[in-house]
N, C-alpha and C positions, 0 to 999 in steps of 0.2 A: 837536920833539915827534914821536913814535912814536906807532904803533895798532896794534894788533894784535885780530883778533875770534875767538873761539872758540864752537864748540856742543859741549857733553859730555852724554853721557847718563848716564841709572839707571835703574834697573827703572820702566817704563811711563810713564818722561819725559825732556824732555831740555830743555838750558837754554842759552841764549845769554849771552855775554859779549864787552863790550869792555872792552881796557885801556889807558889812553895813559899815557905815563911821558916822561919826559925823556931827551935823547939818550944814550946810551951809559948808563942807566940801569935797565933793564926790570925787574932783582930790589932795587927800590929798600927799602931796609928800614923805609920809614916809609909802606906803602901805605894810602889810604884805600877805604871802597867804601859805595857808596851802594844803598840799597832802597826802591822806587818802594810806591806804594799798590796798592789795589783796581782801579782804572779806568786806570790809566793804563802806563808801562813807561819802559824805561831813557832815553828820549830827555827826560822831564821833568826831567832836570838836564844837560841842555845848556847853560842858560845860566849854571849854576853851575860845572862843573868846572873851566870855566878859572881859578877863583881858587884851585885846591887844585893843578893839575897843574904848574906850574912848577919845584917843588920835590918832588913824590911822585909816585907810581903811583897814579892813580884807576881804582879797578876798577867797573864799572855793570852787572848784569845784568838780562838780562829773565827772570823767574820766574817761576812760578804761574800757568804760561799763557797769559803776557799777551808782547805784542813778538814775538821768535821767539824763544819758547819753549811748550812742550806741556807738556799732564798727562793721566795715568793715568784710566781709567774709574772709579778706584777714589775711596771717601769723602776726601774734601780734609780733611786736618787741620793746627794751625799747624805740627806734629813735622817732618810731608813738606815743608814749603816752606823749613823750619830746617835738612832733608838739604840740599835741594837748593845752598840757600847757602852751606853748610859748604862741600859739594864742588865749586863754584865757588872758595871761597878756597883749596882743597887746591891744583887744579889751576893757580890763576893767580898765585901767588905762596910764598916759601918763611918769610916771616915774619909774624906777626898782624899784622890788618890795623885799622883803626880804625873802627869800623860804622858808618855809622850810614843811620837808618830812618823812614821817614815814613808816618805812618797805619799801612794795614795790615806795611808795611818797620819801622815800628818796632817792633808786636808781633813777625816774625818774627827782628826780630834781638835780643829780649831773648830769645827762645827759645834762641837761635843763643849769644850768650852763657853762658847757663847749661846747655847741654847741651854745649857745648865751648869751655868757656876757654880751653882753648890757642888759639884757632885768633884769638883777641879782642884788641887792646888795652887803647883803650880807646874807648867806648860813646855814642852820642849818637839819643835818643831824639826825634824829634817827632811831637805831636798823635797819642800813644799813647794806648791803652786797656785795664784790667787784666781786666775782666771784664765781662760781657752782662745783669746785671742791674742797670742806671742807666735809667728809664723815658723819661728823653728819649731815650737813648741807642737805646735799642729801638725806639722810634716811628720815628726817621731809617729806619734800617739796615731796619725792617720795610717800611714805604712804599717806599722806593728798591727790595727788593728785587720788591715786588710789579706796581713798574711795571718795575721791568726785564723780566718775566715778562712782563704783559701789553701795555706802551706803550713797546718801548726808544725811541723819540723823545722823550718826556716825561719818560724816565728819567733823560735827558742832560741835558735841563732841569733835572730836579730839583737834581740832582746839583750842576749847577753853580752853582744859585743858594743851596746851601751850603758848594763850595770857593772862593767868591771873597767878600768883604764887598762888600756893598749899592755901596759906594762905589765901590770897586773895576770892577762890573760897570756903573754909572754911566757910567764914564769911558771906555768902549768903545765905539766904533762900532758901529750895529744891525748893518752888516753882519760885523762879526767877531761876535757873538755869534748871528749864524744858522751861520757857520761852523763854530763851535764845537757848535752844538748839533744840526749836521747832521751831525758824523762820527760812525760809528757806534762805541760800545763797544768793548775790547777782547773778546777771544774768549773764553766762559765767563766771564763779568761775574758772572753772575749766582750760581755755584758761592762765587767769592771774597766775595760780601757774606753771601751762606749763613756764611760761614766767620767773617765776622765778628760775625755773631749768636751763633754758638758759643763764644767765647774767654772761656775762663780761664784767665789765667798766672801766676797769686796766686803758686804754688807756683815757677814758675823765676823768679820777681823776687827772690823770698825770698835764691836760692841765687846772684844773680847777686855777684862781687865785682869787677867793674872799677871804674874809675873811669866816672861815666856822669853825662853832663848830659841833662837833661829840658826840652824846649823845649814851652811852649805858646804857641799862637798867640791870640790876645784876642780881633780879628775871628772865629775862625773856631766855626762854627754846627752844624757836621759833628760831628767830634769838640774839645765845649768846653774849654779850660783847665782848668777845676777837674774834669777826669775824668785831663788830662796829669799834673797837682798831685797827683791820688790815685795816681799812679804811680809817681812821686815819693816820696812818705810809703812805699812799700812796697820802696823799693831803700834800704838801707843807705848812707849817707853820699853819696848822689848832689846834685848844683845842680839848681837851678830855675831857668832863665829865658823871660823871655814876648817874642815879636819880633812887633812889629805887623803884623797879615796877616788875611787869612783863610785858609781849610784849605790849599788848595792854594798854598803860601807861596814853591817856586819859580818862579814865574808874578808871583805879586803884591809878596813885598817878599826879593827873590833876594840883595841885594847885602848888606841889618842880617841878615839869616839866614846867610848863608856867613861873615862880618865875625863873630857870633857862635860859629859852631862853630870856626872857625879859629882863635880867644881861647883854646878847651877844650884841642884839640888841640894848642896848642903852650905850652901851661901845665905849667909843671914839666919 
């Protein structure tokens, strides 16, 4: 196995990438690439790549801020974090790559789809969301962001006691979950959940044509299932399936989740 890391910039940002491929492989024509959420960056599929890399280029960036990558003073919208991706796959590979996005990684890469299909194969969505008026959905995303503002300690809290299910955080050690909820945020947290109170992408779901599978998670309390399903109903001939988790699904059940996306991607 190979690794190679890259930073590329763009006007008032710049964005980290790793990619590991297989030996004598690097311009592999079947690469994958993964898109982290709001709070988190490319290290959250650490313990998932190794079931895709033995046979493909898995490409990981850090985006939107978050890991080593920066953004611009300017108003954060999904368009700019759909640049930044694109120009990530320009630069790190010469064929479409197969997307796929978690949370806020999955609205950026139905963007990233439908604003450049070439650059797409094909598409796998989790615990996505189509647009900002769902009232639970608003209550989450408005609370998290108000204690991000004023209590980021309690925000971490918050946060976490809706990316893992009840059982889940059960089953943890007190002291890993002081650990967890001691590390601080990634940088401008608080900009990305802004971002995600604003989304609507009724309009690029419409226009997407890949093949795309829709994963929702059952456990998870952040972004519900039946908001995943309504994203689902709005992409043309896309799957649905649901992997028992809660939100943050490479952490809690890594191995029915990669097991499932790897069933899509090497379908037909």
């Amino acid at each position: 196995m190979q690794s190679i890391k890259k930073i590329i910039h763009l006007a008032g940002s710049f964005i980290s990438y790793h990619k590991d491929f297989p030996a004598q492989q690097e311009n592999h024509q079947n690469p994958v690439m993964f898109l982290h959420g709001t709070n988190s960056s490319g290290m959250s599929f650490g313990r998932v790549k190794k079931a895709f890399s033995d046979d493909r280029a898995v490409i990981i960036p850090d985006y939107a801020g978050c890991g080593d990558s920066g953004l611009s003073t300017e108003i954060l919208t999904v368009e700019h974090l759909a640049e930044q991706v694109a120009a990530v796959i320009n630069d790190s590979n010469d064929a479409p790559v197969d997307l796929v996005g978690v949370s806020l990684g999955a609205v950026v890469a139905a963007v990233v789809a439908a604003k450049y299909p070439h650059l797409v194969n094909k598409l796998v969505l989790t615990a996505p969301w189509a647009t900002n008026d769902d009232p639970y959905f608003r209550l989450m995303l408005t609370t998290w962001l108000k204690l991000e503002n004023s209590d980021p300690a309690s925000a971490t809290a918050f946060a976490l006691s809706h990316a893992l299910s009840p059982e889940f955080i059960s089953s943890l050690e007190q002291e890993t979950l002081q650990l967890i909820c001691a590390k601080p945020s990634e940088k401008e947290a608080a900009r990305r959940i802004a971002l995600g109170l604003s989304v609507n992408i009724e309009n690029e779901l419409a226009r997407i044509d890949k093949e795309t599978l829709i994963i929702g998670l059952n456990r998870d309390t952040l972004i519900p299932p039946y908001l995943a399903y309504e994203v689902h109903r709005k992409i043309k001939n896309s799957l649905y399936a649901e992997v028992n988790s809660g939100h943050a699904v490479q952490m809690e059940n890594p191995i029915k989740w990669s097991k499932t996306i790897r069933n899509f991607l090497h379908k037909g």
